[in-house]
DOLO-684363 format. One record per residue: x, y, z of N, C-alpha, C in turn; residue number from 1. Coordinates in steps of 0.2 Angstrom, whole numbers. Example, Ala and Ser with C-alpha at 12.3 -4.5 7.8 and 13.67 -1.06 7.14 Angstrom:
SITE	n_X	n_Y	n_Z	ca_X	ca_Y	ca_Z	c_X	c_Y	c_Z	tinu
SITE	66	-28	39	62	-22	39	66	-16	39	1 $
SITE	64	-11	35	68	-5	36	64	0	39	2 $
# end
This chain:
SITE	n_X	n_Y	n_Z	ca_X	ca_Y	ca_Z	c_X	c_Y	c_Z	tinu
SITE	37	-33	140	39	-32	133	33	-34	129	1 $
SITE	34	-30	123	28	-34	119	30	-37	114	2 $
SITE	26	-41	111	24	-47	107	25	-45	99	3 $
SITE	27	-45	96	28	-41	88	27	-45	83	4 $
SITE	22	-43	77	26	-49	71	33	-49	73	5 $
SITE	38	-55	69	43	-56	71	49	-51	64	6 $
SITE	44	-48	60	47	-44	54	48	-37	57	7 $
SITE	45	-34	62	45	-29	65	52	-26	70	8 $
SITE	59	-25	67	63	-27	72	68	-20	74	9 $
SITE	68	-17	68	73	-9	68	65	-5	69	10 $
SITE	68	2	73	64	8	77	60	8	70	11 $
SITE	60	8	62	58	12	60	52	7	58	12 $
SITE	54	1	58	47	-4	56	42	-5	61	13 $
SITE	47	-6	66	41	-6	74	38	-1	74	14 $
SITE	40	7	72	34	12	70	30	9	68	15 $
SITE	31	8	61	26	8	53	22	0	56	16 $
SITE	25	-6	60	21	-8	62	15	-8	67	17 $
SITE	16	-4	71	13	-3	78	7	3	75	18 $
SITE	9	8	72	3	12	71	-1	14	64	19 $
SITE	2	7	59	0	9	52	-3	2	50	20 $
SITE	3	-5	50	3	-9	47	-5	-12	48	21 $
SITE	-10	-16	44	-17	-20	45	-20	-15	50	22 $
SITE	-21	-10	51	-26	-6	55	-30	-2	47	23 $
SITE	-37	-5	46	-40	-1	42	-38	6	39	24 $
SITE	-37	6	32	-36	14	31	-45	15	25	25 $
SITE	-44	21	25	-53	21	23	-48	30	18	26 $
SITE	-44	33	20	-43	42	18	-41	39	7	27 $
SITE	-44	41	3	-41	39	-3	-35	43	-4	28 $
SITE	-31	48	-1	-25	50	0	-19	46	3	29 $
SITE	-22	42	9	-17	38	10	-16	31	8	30 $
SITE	-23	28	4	-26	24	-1	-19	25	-6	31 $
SITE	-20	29	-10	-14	31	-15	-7	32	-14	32 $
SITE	-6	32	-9	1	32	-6	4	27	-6	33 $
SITE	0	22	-3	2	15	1	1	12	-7	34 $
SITE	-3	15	-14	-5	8	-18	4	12	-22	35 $
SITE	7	18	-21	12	19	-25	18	16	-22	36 $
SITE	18	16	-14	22	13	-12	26	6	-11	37 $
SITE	19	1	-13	18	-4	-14	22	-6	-21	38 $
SITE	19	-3	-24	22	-3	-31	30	-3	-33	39 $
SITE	31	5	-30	38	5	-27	44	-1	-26	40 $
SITE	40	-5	-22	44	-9	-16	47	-13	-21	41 $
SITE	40	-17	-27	45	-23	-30	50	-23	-31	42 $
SITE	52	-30	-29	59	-32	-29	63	-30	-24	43 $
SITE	62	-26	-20	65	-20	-15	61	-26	-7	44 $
SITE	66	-22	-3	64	-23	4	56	-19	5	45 $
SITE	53	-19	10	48	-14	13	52	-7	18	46 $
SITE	58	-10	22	63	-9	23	68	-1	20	47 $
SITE	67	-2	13	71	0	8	65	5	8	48 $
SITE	62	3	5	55	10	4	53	16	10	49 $
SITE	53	12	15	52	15	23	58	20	23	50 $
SITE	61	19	22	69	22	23	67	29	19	51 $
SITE	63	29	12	62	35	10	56	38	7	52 $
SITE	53	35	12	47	40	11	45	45	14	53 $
SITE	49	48	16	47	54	15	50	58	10	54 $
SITE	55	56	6	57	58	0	50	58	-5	55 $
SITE	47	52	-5	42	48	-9	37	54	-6	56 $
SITE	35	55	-1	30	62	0	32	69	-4	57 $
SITE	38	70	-3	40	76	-6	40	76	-12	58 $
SITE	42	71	-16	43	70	-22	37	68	-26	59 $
SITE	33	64	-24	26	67	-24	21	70	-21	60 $
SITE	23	76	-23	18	81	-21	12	77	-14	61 $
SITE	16	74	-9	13	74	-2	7	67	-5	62 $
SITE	9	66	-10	3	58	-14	-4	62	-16	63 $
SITE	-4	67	-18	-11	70	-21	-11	67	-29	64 $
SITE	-17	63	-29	-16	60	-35	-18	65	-42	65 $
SITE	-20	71	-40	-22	77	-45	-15	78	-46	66 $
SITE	-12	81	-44	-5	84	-46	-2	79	-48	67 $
SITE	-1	72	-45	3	66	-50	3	67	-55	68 $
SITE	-4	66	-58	-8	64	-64	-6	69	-67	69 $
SITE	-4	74	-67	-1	78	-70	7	81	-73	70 $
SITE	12	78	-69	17	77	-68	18	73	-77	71 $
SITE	24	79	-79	27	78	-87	32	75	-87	72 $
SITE	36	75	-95	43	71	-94	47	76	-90	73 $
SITE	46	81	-89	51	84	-86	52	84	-79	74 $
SITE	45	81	-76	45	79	-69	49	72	-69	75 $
SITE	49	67	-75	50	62	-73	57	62	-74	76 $
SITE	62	66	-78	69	68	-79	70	70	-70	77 $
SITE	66	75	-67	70	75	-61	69	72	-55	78 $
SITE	65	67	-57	64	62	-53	69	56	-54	79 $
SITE	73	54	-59	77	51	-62	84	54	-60	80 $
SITE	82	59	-56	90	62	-53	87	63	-44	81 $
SITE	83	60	-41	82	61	-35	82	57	-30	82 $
SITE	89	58	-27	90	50	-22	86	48	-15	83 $
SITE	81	49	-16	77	51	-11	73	47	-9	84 $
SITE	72	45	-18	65	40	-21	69	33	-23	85 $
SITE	69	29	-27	69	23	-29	67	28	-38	86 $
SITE	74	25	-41	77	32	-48	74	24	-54	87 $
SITE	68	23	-54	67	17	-60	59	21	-65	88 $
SITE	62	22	-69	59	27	-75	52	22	-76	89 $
SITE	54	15	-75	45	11	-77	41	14	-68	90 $
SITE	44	13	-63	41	13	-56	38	19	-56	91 $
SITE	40	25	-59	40	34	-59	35	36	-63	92 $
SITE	35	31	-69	29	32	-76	23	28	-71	93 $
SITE	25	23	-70	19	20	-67	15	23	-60	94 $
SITE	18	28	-58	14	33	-52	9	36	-55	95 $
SITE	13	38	-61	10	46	-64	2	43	-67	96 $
SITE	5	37	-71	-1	32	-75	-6	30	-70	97 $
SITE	-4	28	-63	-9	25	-59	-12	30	-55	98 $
SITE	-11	36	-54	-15	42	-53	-19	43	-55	99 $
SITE	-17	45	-65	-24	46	-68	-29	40	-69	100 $
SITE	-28	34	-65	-33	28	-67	-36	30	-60	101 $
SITE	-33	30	-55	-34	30	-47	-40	38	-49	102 $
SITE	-41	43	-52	-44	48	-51	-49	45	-55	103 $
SITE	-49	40	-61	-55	39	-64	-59	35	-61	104 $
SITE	-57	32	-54	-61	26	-51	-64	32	-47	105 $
SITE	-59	35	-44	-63	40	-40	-71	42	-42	106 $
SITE	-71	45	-49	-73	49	-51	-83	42	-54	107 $
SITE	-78	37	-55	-83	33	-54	-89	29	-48	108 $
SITE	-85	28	-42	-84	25	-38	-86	32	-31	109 $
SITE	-86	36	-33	-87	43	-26	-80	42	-24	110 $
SITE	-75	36	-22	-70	36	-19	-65	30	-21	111 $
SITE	-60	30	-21	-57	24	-21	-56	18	-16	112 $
SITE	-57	23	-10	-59	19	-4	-64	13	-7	113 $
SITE	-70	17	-8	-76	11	-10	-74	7	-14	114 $
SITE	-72	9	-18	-70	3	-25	-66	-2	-21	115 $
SITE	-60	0	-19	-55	-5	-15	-58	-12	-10	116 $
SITE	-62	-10	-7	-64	-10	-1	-70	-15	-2	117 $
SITE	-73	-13	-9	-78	-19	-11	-76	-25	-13	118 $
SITE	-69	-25	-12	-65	-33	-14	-64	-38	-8	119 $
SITE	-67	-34	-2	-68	-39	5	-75	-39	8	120 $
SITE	-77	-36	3	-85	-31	5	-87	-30	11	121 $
SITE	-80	-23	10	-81	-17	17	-78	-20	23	122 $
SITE	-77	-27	25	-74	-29	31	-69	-31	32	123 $
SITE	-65	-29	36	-57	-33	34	-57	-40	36	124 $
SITE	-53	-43	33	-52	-51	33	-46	-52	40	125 $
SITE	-50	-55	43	-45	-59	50	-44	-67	50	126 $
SITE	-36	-66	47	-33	-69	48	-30	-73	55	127 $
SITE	-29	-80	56	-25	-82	62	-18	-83	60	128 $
SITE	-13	-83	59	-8	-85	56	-4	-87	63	129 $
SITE	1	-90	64	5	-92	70	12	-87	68	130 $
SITE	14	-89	63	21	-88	62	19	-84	52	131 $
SITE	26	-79	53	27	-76	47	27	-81	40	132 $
SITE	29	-87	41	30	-91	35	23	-94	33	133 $
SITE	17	-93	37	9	-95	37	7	-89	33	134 $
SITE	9	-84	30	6	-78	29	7	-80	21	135 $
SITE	2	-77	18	5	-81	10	4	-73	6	136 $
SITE	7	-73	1	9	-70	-4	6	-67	-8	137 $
SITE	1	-70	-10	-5	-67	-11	-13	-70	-12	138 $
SITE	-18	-69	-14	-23	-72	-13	-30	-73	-19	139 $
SITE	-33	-76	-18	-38	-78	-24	-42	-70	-25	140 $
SITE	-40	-67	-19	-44	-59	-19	-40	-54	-20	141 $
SITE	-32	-54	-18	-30	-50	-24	-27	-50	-30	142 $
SITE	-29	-58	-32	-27	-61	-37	-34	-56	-42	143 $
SITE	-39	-55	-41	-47	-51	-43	-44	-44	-43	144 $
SITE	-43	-43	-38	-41	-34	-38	-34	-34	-43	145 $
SITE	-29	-35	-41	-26	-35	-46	-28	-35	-56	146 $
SITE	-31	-39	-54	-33	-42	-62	-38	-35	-65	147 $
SITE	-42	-34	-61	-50	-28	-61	-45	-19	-63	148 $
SITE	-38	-21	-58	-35	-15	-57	-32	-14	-65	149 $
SITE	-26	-19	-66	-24	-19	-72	-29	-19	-81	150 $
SITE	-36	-21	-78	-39	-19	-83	-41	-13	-83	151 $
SITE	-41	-10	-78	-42	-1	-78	-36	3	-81	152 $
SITE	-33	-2	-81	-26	3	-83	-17	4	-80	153 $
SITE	-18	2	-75	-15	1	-66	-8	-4	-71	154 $
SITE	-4	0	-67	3	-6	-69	7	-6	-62	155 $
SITE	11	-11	-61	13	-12	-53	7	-14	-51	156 $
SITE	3	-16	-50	-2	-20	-47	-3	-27	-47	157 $
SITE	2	-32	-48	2	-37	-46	-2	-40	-42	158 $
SITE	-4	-48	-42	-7	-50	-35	-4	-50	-28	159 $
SITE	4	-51	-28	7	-50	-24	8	-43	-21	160 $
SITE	9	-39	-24	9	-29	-24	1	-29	-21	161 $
SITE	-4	-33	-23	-11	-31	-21	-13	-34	-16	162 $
SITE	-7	-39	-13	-10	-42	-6	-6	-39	-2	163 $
SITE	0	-37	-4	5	-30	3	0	-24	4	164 $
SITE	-3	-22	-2	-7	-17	-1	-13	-18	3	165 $
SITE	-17	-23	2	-21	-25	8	-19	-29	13	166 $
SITE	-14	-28	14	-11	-29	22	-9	-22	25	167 $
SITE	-5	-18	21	-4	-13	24	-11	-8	26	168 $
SITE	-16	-10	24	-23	-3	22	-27	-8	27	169 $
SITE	-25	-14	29	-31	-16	35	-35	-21	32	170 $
SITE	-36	-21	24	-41	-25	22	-42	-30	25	171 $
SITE	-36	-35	26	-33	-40	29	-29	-39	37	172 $
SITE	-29	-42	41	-26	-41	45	-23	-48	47	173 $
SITE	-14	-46	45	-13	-52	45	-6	-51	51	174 $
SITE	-7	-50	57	-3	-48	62	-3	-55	65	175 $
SITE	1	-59	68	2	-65	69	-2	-66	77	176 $
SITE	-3	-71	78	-9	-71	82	-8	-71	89	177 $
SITE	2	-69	91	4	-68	97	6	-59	97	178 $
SITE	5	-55	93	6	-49	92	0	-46	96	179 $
SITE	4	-41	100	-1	-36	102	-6	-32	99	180 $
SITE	-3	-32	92	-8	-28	89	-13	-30	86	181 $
SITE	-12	-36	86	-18	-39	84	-25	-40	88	182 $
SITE	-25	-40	93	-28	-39	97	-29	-32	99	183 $
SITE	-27	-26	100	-28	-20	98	-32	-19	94	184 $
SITE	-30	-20	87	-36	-19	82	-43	-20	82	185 $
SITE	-42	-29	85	-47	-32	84	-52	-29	91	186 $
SITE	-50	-26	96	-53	-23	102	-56	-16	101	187 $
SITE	-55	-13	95	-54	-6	94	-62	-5	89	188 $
SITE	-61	-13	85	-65	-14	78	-66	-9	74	189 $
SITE	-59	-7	73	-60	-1	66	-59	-4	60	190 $
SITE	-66	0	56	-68	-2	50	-65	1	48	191 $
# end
């Protein structure tokens, strides 16, 4: 039997643990999903969110940040009637808001990947943690990203929001140090 964080316990988080959670992501498509997703969550489970994204795919247009950044009041009316998503008019504006800042990094940066990625400079952080309650909240580094984010324009980017985001994208790899996957990762060495 295998080893798990001890937060990975229903079929669908041991998914999302096992093949997504602290494994490097580098695609700015899936960059933008996870930072909307993130967003999303406040206040909410990760649990609650997993639960509907694939609503959260369909409802945005599959996380293309071209099409979001485009989305009017009247996407955001029927998105305010879509049970599929998490129905919070600030959460909903704030996709569409952090699209268009998420494209102008692109468009400065070649990618958003790089830009992000330059807040560990390109490497992921290895962590050792024992147990889940070692794992902290957020950090002096997404306390930076956050702050850099929100000066670009970004809302829902807290440093909290910006350290689950570099958990979930690999920046960090914060898999407790009896998990299989941890050792996985670190065998694999994907940057």
């Amino acid at each position: 039997m295998k080893t798990r964080c001890i937060w990975a316990k229903d079929e669908l988080n041991i998914e999302y643990h096992d093949n997504e959670w602290g494994i490097p992501q580098h695609d700015d498509i899936k960059l933008f999903e996870f930072l909307i997703l993130e967003g999303a969550q406040a206040g909410l489970s990760w649990s609650t969110i997993l639960k509907r994204r694939e609503g959260y795919r369909k409802a945005f247009s599959n996380f293309d940040p071209i099409k979001v950044s485009k989305y009017t009041s009247k996407h955001v009316e029927k998105l305010l009637d879509n049970q599929e998503i998490i129905r919070n008019r600030l959460k909903i504006n704030s996709a569409i808001n952090n699209a268009k800042h998420f494209l102008k990094i692109q468009n400065e940066f070649g990618s958003f990947d790089k830009y992000v990625w330059s807040f560990v400079n390109h490497k992921p952080i290895i962590n050792n943690f024992k147990k889940l309650s070692d794992l902290p909240t957020s950090t002096s580094i997404s306390e930076k990203m956050s702050k850099d984010l929100r000066n670009r324009g970004f809302n829902f980017v807290g440093p909290t929001i910006c350290y689950a985001f570099m958990q979930a994208v690999g920046m960090v790899n914060d898999h407790t140090v009896d998990c299989f996957c941890k050792k996985i990762i670190l065998k694999t060495k994907i940057l």
